[in-house]
C-alpha positions as CSV (number, residue, x, y, z in Angstrom):
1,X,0.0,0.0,0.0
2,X,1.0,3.6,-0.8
3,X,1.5,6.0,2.4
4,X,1.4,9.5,1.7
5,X,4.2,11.5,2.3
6,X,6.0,8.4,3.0
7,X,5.8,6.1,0.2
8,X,5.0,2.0,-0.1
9,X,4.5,0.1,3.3
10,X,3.5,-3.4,4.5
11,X,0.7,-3.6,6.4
12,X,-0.9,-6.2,8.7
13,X,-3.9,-6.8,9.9
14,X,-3.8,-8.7,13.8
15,X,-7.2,-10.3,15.0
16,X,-6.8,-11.1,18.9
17,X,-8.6,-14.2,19.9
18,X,-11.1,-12.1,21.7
19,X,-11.9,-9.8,19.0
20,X,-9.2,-6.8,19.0
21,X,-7.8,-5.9,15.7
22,X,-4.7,-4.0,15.5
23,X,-2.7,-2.8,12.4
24,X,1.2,-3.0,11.9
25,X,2.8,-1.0,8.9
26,X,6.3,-1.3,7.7
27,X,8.5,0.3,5.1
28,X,10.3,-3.2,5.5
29,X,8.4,-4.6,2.2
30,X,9.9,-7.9,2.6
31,X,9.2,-8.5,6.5
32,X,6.7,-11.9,6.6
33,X,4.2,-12.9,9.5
34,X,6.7,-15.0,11.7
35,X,9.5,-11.6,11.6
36,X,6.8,-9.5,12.8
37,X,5.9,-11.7,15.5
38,X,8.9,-11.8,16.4
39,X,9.0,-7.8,16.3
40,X,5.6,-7.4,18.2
41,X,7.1,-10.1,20.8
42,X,10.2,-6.8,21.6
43,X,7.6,-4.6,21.7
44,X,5.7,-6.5,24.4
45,X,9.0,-6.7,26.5
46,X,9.8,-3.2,26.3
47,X,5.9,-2.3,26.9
48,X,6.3,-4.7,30.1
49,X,9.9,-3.1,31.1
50,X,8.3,0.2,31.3
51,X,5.3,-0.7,32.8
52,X,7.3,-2.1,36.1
53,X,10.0,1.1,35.9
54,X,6.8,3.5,36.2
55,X,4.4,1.2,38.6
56,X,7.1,-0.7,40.8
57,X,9.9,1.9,40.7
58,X,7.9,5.4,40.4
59,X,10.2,6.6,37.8
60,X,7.1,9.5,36.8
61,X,6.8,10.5,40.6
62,X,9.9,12.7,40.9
63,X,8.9,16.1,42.4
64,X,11.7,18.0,41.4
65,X,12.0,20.7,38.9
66,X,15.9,21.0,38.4
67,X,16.7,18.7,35.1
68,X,19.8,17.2,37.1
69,X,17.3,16.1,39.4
70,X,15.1,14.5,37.7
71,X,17.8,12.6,35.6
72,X,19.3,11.3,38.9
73,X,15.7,10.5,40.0
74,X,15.2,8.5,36.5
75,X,18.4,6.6,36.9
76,X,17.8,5.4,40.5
77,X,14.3,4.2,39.4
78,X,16.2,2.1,36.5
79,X,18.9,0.5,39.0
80,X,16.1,-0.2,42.1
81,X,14.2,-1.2,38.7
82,X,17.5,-3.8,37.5
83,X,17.7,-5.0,41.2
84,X,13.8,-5.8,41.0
85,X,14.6,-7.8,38.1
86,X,17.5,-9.5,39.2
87,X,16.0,-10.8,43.0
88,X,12.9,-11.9,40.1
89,X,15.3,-14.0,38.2
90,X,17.3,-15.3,41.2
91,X,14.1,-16.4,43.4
92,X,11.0,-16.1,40.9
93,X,9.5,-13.6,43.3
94,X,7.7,-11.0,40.8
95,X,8.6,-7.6,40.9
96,X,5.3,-6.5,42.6
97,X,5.2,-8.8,45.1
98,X,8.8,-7.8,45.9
99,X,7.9,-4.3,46.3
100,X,5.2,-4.8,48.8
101,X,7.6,-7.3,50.5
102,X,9.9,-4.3,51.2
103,X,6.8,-1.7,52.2
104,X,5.5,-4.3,55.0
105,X,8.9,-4.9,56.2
106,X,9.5,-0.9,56.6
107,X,5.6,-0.6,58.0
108,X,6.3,-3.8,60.5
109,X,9.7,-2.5,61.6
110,X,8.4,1.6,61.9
111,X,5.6,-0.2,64.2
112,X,8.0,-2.3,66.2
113,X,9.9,1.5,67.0
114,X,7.6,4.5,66.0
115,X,10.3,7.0,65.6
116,X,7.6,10.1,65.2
117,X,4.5,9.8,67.0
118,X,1.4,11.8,65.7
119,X,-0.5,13.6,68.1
120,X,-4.4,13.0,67.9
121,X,-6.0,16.8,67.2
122,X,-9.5,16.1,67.5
C-alpha cells in the first residue's frame, strides 16, 4: 500500500482471539508474518519493562524541577528497577510482590519502634 508522504509500506492486519484488531505498517516490504511476531514479541517486553519502571519503581513521581534532578531521579528508578529484576530471576518472586515485600517490612519495623509519634488533634 501507498502511504502519503511516506511512500510504499507493508501492512498487517492482527485479529486477537477475543476480537481486538490491530494494524502493523512497515516500510520493511519484505518482512513476513513470523518476523513480525517476532518484532511485536520486543515490543511487548519493552511495553512490560516500562510498565514495572513507572508502577514498581515510580520513575514518573519525581517532584523536582531542576533537570539534574530528575535525571538522577530517573536513573535510580532504573537501578532499584534492574535489582527488582534480578531478585525476580534469582528467586521467581515477581517484581510487585517484591515491592510490597519491602513496604510491609519498613511498615512492621516503623511499628515495632515508631520514631515520630502523631499527636491525635480532635
Amino acid at each position: 500500500m501507498h502511504l502519503k508522504g511516506y511512500g510504499l509500506v507493508k501492512v498487517f492486519k492482527i485479529v486477537a482471539p477475543n476480537g481486538d484488531i490491530d494494524y502493523w505498517a512497515t516500510n520493511d516490504l519484505n518482512l513476513e508474518e513470523l518476523q513480525r511476531l517476532q518484532w511485536s514479541e520486543f515490543a511487548w517486553a519493552i511495553e512490560e519493562y516500562h510498565r514495572g519502571l513507572k508502577q514498581c519503581c515510580g520513575a514518573e513521581r519525581a517532584q523536582v524541577r531542576s533537570s539534574r534532578a530528575q535525571r538522577n531521579h530517573v536513573g535510580l528508578a532504573i537501578r532499584a528497577f534492574l535489582r527488582l529484576e534480578l531478585h525476580w530471576f534469582t528467586t521467581g518472586i515477581s517484581w510487585y510482590e517484591a515491592k510490597l515485600a519491602i513496604v510491609r517490612n519498613a511498615i512492621r519495623a516503623y511499628l515495632a519502634a515508631p520514631r515520630f509519634v502523631l499527636n491525635p488533634t480532635a
